[in-house]
C-alpha positions in Angstrom: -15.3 -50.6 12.2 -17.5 -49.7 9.2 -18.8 -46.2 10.9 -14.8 -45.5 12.0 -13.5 -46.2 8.5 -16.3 -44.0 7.2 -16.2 -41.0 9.4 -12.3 -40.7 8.7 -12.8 -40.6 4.9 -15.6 -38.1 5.5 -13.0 -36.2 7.6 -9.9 -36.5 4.8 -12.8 -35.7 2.6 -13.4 -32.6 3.9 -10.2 -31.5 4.4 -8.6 -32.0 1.3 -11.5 -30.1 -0.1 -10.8 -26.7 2.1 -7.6 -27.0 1.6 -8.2 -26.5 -2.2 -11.2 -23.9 -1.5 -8.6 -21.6 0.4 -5.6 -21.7 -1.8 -8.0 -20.9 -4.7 -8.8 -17.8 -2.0 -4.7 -17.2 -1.7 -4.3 -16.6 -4.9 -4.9 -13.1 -6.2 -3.7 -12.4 -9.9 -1.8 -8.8 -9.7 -3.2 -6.6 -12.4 -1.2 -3.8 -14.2 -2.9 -0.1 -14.3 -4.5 1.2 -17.2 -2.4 3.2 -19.9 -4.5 6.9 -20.1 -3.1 7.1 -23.6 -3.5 3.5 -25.1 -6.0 2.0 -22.8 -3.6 -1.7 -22.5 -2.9 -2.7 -19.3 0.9 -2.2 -18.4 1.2 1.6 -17.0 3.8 1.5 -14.5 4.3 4.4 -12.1 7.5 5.3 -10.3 8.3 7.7 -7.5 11.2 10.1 -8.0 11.8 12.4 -5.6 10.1 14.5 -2.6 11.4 17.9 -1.9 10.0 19.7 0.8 7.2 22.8 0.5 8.0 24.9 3.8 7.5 23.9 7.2 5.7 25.6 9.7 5.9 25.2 13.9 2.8 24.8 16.7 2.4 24.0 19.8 3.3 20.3 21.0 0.1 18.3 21.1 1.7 15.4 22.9 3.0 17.2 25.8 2.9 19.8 27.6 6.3 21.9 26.6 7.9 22.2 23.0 6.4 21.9 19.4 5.7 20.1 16.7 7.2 20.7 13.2 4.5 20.3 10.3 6.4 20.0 6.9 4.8 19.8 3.7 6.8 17.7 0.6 5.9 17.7 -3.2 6.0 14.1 -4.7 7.1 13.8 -8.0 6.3 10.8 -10.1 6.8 9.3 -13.3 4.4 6.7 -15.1 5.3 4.7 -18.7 3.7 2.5 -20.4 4.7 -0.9 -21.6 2.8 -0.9 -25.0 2.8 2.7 -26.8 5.7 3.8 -24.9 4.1 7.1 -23.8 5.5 8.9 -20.1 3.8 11.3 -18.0 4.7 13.3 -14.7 2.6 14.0 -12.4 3.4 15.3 -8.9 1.3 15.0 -5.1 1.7 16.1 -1.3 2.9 14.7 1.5 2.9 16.3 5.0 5.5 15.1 8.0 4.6 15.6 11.8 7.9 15.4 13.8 7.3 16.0 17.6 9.6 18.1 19.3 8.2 17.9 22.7 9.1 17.2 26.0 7.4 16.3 29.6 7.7 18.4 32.4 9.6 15.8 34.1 
C-alpha cells in the first residue's frame, strides 16, 4: 500500500509540475516595435490602402488552355509612435496570381 500511495504522489508530482513548465512556455509577452525617432518601444504600424501597379497576362501554368493574370499592388502604410508622437509613411509591393485557366475537358 506504501509503494501504491507513493508512486501516485510521484505521478501528481510530476504532473502538476509540467503543467506549470508548459504554461510558463504558453505565455509569450507581446512586445511593441521600436520608435526610429525616439528609440521607446510603442511604434505602431497601420496599413492603408493597396492600389494596383499594372497587370500583365501569361500563359496558364496550371492548365493547359487560358492565362494567368499577374498584378502588381503598392502598399501604403502608416507608423506612429506612442511616446514623441512622430508619423511616417512608408509604402511596399504586393503581387496577385489569379488563374484564368481551364482543362481541355
Amino acid at each position: 500500500m506504501k509503494k501504491v500511495t507513493s508512486l501516485l504522489m510521484a505521478i501528481f508530482c510530476a504532473f502538476t509540475f509540467s503543467m506549470v513548465a508548459f504554461a510558463d512556455s504558453a505565455e509569450v509577452q507581446p512586445r511593441a516595435a521600436e520608435c526610429p525617432f525616439c528609440g521607446s518601444n510603442g511604434w505602431s504600424v497601420t496599413r492603408v490602402g493597396r492600389r494596383a501597379n499594372g497587370s500583365t497576362e501569361v500563359s496558364c501554368t496550371h492548365y493547359q488552355y487560358g492565362t494567368d493574370v499577374i498584378t502588381k499592388y503598392i502598399v501604403d502604410y502608416s507608423g506612429s509612435c506612442y511616446a514623441c508622437g512622430q508619423t511616417q509613411a512608408t509604402q511596399s509591393t504586393e503581387t496577385e496570381l489569379v488563374c484564368h485557366g481551364r482543362s481541355h475537358i
